[in-house]
C-alpha positions in Angstrom: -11.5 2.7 -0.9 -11.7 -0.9 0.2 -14.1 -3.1 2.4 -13.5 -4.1 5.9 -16.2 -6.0 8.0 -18.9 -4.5 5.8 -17.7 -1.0 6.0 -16.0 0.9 3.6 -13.1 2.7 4.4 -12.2 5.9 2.5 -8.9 7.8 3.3 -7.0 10.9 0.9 -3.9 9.5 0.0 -1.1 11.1 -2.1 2.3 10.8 -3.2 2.7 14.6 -2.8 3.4 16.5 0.4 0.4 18.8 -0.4 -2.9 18.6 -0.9 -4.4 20.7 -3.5 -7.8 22.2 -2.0 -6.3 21.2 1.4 -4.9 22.5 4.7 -2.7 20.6 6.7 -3.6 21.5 10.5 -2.1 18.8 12.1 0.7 16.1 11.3 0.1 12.6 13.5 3.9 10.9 12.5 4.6 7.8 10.0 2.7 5.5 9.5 2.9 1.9 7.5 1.2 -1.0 6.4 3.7 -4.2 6.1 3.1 -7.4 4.3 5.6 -10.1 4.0 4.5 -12.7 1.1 6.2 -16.3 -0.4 5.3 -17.7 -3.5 4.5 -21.3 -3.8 5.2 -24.2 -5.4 2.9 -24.0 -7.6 2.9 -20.1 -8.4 6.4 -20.8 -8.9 6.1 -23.5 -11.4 3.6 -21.6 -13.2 5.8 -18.2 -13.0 8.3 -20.2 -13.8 6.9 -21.8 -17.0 5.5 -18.1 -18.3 9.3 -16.9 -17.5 10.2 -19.1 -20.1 8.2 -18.2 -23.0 9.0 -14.3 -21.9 6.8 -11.8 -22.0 4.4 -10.1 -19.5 4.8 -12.3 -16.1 1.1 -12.3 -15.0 1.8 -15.1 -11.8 4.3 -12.7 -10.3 2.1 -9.6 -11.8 -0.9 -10.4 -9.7 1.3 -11.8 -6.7 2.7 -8.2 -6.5 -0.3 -6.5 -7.1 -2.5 -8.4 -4.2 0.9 -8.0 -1.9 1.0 -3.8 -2.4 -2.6 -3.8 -2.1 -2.6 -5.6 1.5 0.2 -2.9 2.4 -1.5 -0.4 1.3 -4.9 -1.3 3.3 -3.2 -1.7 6.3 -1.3 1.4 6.1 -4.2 3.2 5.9 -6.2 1.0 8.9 -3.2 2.6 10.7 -3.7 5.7 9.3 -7.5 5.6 11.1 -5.7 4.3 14.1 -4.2 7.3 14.9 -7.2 9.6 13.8 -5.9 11.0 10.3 -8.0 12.0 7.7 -5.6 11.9 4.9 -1.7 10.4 4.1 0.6 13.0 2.3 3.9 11.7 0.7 3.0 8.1 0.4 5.7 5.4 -1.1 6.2 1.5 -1.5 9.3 0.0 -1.0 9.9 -3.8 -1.1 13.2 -6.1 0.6 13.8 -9.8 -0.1 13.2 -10.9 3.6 14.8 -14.3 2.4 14.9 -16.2 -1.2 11.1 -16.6 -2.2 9.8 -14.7 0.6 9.8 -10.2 0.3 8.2 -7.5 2.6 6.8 -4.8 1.0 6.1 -2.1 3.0 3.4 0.8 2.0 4.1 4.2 4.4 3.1 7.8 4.5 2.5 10.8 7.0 -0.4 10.4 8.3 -2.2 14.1 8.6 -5.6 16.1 9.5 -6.8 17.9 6.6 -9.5 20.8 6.1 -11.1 21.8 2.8 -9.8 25.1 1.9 -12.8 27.5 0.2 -11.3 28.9 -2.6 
């Protein structure tokens, strides 16, 4: 769930191609959410400096984290975009567009669910 222009935006989202509980009743194609981010000059210095004295990165850490998370929202604003109610076999996957600068892309099928009574 995340916040966009004061709404919240709630979508089921799962690495599986099920949904436990779920029936699938209508599949609406791939969809994705792409993000291409560079560090800076300073996050690299700072990176840089933590990269030295080893250890758990947390420039790059947090760089990542806010990166996947942007895909991740966007994929599922496209996900609303093309009336889904949930995403079934979601993955990340990230390229090094250039030195400094990566995609990384967030993508699933987006689906129509009902709740099955069990």
């Amino acid at each position: 769930m995340f916040e966009l222009n004061n709404t919240f935006i709630t979508m089921i989202v799962t690495t599986s191609t099920h949904l436990e509980g779920y029936k699938v009743t209508e599949h609406l194609g791939v969809i994705r959410g792409i993000t291409v981010r560079s560090r800076g000059v300073g996050g690299n210095f700072l990176g840089g400096l933590q990269t030295i004295f080893g250890g758990r990165n947390s420039i790059y850490t947090e760089l990542c984290e806010q990166a996947r998370q942007e895909a991740y929202n966007l994929m599922i604003l496209h996900a609303q975009e093309v009336g889904a109610t949930a995403v079934i076999n979601m993955r990340y996957d990230a390229n090094e567009v250039m030195q400094g600068v990566t995609e990384v892309l967030a993508y699933g099928t987006a689906v129509k669910v009902s709740k099955v009574d069990l």
